[in-house]
KENUTOR-174357 format. One record per residue: x, y, z negated of N, C-alpha, C in turn; residue in one letter. Coordinates in nm, 4 decimals. Each point is the difference from the previous one (the first is absolute). Example, Ala and Ser with C-alpha at 12.3 -4.5 7.8 and 13.67 -1.06 7.14 Angstrom:
BEGIN
<node n_X="1.3190" n_Y="-0.5690" n_Z="-0.7800" ca_X="-0.0890" ca_Y="0.1190" ca_Z="0.0000" c_X="0.0900" c_Y="0.1200" c_Z="0.0000" residuo="A"/>
<node n_X="-0.0350" n_Y="0.1050" n_Z="0.0720" ca_X="0.0820" ca_Y="0.1190" ca_Z="-0.0060" c_X="-0.0770" c_Y="0.1090" c_Z="-0.0730" residuo="S"/>
This chain:
BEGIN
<node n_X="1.2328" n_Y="6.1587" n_Z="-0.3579" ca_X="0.0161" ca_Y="-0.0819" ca_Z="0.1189" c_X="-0.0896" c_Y="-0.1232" c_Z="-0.0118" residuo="X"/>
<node n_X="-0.0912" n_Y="0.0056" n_Z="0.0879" ca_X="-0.0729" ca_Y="-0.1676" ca_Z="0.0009" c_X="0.0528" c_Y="-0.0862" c_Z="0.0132" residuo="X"/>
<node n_X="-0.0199" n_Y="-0.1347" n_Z="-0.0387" ca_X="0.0943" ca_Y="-0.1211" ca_Z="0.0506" c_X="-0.1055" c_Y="-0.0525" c_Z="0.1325" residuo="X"/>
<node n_X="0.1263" n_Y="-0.0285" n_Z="0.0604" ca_X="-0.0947" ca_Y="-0.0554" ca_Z="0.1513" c_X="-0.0548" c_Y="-0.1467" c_Z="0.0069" residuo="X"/>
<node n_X="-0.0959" n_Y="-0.0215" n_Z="0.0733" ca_X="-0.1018" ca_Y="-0.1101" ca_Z="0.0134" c_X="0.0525" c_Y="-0.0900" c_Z="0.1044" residuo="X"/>
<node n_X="0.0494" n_Y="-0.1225" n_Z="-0.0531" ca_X="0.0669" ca_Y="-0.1021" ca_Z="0.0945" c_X="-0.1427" c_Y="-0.0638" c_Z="0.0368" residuo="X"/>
<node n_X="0.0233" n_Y="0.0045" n_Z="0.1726" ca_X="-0.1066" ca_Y="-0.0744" ca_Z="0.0668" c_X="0.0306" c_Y="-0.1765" c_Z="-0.0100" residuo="X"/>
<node n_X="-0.1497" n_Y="-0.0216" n_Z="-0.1341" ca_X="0.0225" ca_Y="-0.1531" ca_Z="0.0296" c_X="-0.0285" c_Y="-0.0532" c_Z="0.0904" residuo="X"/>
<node n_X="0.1132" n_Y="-0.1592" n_Z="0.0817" ca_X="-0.0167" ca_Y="-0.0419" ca_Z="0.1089" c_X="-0.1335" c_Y="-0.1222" c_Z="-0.0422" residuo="X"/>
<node n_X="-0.0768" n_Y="-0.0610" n_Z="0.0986" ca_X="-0.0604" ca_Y="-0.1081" ca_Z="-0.0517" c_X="0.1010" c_Y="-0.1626" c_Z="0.0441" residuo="X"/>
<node n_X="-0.0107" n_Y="-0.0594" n_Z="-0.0837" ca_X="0.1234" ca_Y="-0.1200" ca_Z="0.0493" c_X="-0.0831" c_Y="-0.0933" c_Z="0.0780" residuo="X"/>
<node n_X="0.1057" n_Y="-0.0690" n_Z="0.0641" ca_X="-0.0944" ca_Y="-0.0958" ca_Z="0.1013" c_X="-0.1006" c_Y="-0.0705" c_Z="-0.0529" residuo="X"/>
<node n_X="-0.0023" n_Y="-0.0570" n_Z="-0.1158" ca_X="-0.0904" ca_Y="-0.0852" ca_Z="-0.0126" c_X="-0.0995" c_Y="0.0382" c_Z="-0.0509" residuo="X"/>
<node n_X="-0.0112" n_Y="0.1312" n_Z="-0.0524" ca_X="-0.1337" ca_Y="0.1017" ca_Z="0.0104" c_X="-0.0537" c_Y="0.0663" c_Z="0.1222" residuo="X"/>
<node n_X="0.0520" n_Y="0.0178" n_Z="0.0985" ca_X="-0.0122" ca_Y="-0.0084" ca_Z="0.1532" c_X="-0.0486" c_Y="-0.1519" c_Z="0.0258" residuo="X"/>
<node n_X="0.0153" n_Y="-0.0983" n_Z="-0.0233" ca_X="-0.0145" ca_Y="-0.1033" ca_Z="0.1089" c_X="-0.1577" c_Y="-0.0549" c_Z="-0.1222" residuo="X"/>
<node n_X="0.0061" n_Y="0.0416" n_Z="-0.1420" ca_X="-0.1503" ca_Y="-0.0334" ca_Z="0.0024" c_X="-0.1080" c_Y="0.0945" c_Z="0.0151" residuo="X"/>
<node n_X="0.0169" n_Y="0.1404" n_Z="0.0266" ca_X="-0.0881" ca_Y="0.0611" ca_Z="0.0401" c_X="-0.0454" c_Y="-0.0351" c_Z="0.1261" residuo="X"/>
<node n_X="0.1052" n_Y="-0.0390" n_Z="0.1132" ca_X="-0.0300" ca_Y="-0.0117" ca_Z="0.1250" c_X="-0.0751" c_Y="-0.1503" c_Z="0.0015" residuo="X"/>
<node n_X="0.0133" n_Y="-0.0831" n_Z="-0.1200" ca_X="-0.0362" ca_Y="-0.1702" ca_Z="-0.0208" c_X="-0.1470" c_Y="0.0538" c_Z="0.0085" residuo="X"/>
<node n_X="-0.0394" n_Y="0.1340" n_Z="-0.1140" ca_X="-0.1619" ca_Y="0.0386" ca_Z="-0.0759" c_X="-0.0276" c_Y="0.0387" c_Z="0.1096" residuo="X"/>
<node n_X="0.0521" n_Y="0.0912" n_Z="0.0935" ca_X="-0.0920" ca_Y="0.0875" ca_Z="0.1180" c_X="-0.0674" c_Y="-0.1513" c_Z="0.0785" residuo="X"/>
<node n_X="0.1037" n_Y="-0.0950" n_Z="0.0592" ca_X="-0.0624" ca_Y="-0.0764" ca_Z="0.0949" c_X="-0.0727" c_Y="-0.0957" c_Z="-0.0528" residuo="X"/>
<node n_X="-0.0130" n_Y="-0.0281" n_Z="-0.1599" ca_X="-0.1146" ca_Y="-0.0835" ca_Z="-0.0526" c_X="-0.1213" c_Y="0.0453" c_Z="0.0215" residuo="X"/>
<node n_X="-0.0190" n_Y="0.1679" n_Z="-0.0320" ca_X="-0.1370" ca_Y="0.0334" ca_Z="-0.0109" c_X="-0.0122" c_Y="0.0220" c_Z="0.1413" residuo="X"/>
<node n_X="0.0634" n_Y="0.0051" n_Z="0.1474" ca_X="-0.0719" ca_Y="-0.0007" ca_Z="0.1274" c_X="-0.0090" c_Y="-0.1741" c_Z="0.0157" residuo="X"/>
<node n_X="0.0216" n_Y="-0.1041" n_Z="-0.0344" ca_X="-0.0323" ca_Y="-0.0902" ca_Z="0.0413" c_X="-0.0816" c_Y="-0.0874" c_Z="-0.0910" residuo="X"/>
<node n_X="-0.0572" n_Y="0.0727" n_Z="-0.1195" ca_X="-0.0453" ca_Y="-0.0835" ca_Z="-0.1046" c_X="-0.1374" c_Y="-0.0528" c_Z="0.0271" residuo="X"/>
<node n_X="-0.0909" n_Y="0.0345" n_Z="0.0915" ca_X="-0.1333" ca_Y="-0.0093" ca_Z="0.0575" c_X="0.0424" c_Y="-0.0662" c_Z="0.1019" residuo="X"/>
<node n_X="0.0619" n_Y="-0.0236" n_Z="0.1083" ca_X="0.0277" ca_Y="-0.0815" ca_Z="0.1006" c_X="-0.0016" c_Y="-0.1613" c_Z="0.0295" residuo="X"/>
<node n_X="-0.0624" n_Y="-0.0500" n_Z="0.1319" ca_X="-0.0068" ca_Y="-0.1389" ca_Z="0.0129" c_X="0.0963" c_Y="0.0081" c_Z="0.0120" residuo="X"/>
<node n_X="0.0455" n_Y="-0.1655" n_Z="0.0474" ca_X="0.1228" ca_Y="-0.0369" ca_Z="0.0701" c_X="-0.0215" c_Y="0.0797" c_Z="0.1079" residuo="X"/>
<node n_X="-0.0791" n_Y="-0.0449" n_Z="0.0892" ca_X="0.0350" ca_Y="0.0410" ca_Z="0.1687" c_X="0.0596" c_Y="0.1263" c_Z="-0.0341" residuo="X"/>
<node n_X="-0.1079" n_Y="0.1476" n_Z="-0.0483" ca_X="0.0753" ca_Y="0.1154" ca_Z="-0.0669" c_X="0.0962" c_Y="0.0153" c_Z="-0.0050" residuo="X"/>
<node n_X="0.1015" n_Y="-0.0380" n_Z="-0.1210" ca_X="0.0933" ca_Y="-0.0356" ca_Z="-0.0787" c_X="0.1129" c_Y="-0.0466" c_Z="0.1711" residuo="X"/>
<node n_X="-0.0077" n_Y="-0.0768" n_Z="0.0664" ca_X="0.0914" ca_Y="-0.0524" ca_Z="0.1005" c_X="0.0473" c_Y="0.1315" c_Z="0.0748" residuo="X"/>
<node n_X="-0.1443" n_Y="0.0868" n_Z="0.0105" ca_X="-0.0047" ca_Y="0.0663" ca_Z="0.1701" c_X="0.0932" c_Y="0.1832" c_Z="-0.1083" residuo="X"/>
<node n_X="-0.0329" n_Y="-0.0371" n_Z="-0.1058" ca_X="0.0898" ca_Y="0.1122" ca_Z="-0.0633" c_X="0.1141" c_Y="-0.0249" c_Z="-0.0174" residuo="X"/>
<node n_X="0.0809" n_Y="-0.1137" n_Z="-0.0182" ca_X="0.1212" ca_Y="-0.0041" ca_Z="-0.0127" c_X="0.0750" c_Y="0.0318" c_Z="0.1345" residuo="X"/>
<node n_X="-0.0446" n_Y="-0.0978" n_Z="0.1371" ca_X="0.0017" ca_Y="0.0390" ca_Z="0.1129" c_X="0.0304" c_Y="0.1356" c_Z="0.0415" residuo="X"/>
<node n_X="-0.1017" n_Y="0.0725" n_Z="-0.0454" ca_X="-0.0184" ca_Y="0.1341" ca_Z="0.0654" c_X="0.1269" c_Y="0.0762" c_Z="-0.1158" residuo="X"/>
<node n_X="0.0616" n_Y="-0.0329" n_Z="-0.0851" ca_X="0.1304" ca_Y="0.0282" ca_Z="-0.1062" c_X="0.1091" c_Y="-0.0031" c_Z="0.0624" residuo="X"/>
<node n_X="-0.0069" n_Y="-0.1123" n_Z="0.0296" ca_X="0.0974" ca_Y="-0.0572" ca_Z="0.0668" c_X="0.0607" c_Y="0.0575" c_Z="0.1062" residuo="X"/>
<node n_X="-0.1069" n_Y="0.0327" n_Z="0.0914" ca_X="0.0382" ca_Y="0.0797" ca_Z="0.1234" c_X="0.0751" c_Y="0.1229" c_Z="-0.0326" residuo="X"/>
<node n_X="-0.0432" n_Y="0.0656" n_Z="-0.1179" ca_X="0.0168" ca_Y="0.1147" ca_Z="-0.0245" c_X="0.1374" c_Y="0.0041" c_Z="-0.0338" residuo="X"/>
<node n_X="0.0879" n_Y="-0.0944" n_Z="-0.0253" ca_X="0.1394" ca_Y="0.0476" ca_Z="-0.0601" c_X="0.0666" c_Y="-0.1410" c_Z="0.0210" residuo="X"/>
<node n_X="0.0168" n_Y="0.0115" n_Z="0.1901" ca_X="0.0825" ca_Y="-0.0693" ca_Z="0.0876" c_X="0.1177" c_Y="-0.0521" c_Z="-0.0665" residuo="X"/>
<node n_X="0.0642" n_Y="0.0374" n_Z="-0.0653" ca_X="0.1768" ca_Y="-0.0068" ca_Z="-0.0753" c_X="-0.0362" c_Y="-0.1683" c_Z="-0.1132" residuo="X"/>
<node n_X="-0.1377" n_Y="0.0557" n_Z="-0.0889" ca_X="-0.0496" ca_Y="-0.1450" ca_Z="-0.0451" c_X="-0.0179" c_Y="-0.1128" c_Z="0.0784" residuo="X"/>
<node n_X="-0.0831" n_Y="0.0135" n_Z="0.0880" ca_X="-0.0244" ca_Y="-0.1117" ca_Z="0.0534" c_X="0.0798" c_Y="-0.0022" c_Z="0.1178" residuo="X"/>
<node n_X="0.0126" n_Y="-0.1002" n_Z="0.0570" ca_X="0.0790" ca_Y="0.0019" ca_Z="0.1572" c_X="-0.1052" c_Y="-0.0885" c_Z="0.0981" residuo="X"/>
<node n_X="-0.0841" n_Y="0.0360" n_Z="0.0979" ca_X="-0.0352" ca_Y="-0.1145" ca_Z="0.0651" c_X="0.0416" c_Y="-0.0917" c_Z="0.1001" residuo="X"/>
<node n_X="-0.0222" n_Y="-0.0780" n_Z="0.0128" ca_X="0.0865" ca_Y="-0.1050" ca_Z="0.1311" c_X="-0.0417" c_Y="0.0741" c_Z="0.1015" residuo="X"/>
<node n_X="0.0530" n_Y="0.0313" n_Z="0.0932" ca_X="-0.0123" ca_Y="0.0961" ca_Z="0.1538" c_X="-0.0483" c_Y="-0.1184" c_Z="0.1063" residuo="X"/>
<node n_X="-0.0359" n_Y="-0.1179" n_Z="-0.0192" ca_X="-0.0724" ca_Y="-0.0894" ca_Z="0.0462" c_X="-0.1395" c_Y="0.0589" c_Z="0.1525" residuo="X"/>
């Protein structure tokens, strides 16, 4: 009988610095202006984060 292979989980804080490494190396070449109009365009993307004033 083989012994079975427990799927390791990754824990959050190996999740939250891979996701830290992915967005260093897309913004590591970037000006500011750059750097602004990408967070922006983030932002939009996942409404629940940000909230805007309905102004």
């Amino acid at each position: 009988m083989k012994p079975t292979k427990k799927k390791i989980e990754k824990s959050t804080i190996q999740q939250l610095r891979e996701i830290r490494d992915k967005i260093g190396l897309e913004i590591q070449d970037m000006t500011f202006e750059q750097l602004k109009i990408y967070i922006k365009e983030r932002l939009t993307q996942h409404p629940t984060l940000y909230k805007r004033n309905a102004d």
